[in-house]
C-alpha positions as CSV (number, residue, x, y, z in Angstrom):
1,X,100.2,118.3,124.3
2,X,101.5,122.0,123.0
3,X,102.6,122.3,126.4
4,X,104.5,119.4,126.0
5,X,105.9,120.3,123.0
6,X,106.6,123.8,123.8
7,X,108.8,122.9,126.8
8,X,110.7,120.1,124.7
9,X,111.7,122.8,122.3
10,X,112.8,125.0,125.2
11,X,115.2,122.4,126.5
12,X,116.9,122.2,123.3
13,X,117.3,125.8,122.6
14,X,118.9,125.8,125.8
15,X,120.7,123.1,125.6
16,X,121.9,123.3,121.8
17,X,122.0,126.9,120.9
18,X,123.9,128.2,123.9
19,X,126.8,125.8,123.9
20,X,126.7,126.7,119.9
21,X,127.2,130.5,120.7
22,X,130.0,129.9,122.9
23,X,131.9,128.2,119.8
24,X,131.2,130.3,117.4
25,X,132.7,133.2,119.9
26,X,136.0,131.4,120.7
27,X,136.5,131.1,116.7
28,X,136.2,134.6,116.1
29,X,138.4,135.9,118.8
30,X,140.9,133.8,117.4
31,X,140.4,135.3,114.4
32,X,140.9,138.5,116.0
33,X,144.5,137.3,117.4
34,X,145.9,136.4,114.3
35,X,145.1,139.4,112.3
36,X,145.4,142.7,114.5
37,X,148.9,143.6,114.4
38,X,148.3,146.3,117.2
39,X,148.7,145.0,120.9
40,X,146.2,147.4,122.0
41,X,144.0,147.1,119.5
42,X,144.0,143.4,119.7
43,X,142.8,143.7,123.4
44,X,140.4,146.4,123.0
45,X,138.6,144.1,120.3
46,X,139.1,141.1,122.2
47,X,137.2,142.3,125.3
48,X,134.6,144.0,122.9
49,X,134.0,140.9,121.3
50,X,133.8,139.1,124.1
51,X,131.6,141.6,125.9
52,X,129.3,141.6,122.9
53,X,129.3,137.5,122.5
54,X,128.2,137.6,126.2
55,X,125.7,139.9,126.4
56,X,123.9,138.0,123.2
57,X,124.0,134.8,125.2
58,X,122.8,136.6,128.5
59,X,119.6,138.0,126.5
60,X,119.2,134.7,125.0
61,X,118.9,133.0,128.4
62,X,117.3,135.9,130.2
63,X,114.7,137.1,128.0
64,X,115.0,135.2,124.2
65,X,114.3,131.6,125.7
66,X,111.6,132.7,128.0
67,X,110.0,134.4,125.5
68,X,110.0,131.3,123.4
69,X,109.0,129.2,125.7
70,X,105.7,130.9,125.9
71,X,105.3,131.4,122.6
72,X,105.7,135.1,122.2
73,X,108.9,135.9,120.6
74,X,108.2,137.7,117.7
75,X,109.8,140.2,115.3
76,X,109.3,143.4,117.8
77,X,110.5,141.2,120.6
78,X,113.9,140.2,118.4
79,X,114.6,143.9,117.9
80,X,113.7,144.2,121.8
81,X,116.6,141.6,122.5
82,X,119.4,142.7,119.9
83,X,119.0,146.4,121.9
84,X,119.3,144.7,124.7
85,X,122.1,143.1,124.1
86,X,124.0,146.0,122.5
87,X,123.5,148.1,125.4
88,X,124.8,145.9,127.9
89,X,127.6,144.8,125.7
90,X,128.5,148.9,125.8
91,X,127.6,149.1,129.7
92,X,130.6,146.5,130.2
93,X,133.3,148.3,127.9
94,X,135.7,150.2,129.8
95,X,136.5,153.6,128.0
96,X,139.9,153.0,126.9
97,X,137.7,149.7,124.7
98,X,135.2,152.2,123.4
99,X,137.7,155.0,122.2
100,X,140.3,152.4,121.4
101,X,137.8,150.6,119.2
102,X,135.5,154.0,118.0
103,X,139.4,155.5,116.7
104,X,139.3,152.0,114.9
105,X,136.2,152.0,113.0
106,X,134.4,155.3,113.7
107,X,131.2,154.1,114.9
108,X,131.3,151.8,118.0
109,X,127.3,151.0,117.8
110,X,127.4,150.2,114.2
111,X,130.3,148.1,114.8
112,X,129.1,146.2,117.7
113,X,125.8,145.5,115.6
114,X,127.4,144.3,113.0
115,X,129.4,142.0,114.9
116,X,125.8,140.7,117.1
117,X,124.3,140.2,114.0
118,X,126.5,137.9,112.2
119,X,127.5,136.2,116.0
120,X,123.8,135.7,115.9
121,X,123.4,134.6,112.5
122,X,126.4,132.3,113.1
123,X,124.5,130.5,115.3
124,X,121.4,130.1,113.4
125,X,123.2,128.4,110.4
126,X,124.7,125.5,112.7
């Protein structure tokens, strides 16, 4: 029966959470559009956004659901999947995004985990 239960609840992480991360993304790049004046800017923090929104739905297929799933997703394994997804949000910048957006707001890992963290607490609230 836990079984049961267990892979029920899987199915609708899957099915409800990721489609709910993809929303949430699209509304704050738009956001992003409408208040950078700066052309280059407005890419560089398009495709960092975008990079970062990716990589927290790739852990949360990859490693979060499985995790879940069995059972074993717990508070080390949550900061286990927001470095993950901070560090392949930074493998996929190009340069010119990391200096264009570190000249922006100084520190590019404090400002990609502050924009995973509210992404994911975006999703958690819906």
């Amino acid at each position: 029966m836990n079984e049961i239960l267990v892979n029920i609840i899987g199915a609708i992480v899957t099915l409800v959470l990721i489609p709910l991360i993809g929303l949430g993304g699209k509304a704050l790049i738009n956001l992003i559009a409408e208040k950078v004046k700066s052309e280059k800017l407005k890419r560089a923090l398009t495709s960092a956004t975008e990079l970062a929104l990716r990589s927290v739905e790739m852990v949360a297929q990859t490693f979060v659901d499985e995790l879940k799933t069995a059972g074993t997703f717990d508070a080390d394994k949550q900061k286990e999947a927001f470095s993950k997804a901070l560090e392949n949000a930074k493998g996929l910048m190009s340069d010119e995004v990391k200096e264009t957006v570190t000249s922006a707001y100084s520190d590019l890992d404090k400002w990609l985990a502050t924009l995973i963290e509210a992404y994911i607490q975006e999703v958690k609230t819906k």
